[in-house]
N, C-alpha and C positions, 0 to 999 in steps of 0.2 A: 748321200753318196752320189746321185745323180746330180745335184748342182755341181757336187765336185768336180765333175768329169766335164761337167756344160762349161765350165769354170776354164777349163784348160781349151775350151772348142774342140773336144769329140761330137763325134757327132755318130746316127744311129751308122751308119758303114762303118764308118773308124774301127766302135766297139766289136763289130761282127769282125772284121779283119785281122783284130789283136786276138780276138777270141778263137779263130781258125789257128792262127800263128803259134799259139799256146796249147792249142789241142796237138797240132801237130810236134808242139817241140818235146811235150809230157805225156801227151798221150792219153788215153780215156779213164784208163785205171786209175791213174794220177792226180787226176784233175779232180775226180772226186775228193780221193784225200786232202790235196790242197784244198781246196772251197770248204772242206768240211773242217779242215784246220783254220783258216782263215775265219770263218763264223762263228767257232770256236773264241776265238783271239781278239773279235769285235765283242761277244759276248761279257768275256770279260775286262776288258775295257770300258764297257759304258755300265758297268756292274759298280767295278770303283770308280767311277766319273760320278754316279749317283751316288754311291756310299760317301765320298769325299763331298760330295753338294751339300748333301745333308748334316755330316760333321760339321762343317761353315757355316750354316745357317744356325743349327744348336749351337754352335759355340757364340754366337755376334748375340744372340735375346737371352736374358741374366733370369735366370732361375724365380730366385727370390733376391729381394735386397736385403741387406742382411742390416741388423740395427744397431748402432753405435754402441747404446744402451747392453746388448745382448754378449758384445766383445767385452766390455770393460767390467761386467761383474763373472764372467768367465775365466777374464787375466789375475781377478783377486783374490780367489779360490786357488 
């Protein structure tokens, strides 16, 4: 999160300044809510970011290989 923000050129004032500005415009009550929803919402987010990682990876490495031999007296039956 912090590269992100380096990323754009904030800098430590910036953040303190937007953080006054917020306080002031939601207020103290609020801000908890938000930050607690917002962590909430990263939460899950990097929940399915890892759940979806791992699906991709199991799906690309093949279980067993399955043998020629094993299909064609299964089809005869």
């Amino acid at each position: 999160m912090l590269a992100i923000l380096l990323f754009f050129g904030l800098g430590g004032y910036e953040l303190l300044i937007i953080g006054l500005v917020l306080l002031l415009l939601f207020g103290g009550s609020r801000m908890t809510g938000l930050t607690r929803e917002i962590g909430k919402g990263m939460k899950m987010f990097n929940d399915t970011k890892a759940t979806l990682e791992n699906e991709l990876k199991g799906g690309l490495r093949p279980d067993r290989p399955e043998d020629s031999s094993e299909k064609s007296s299964s089809e005869e039956k």
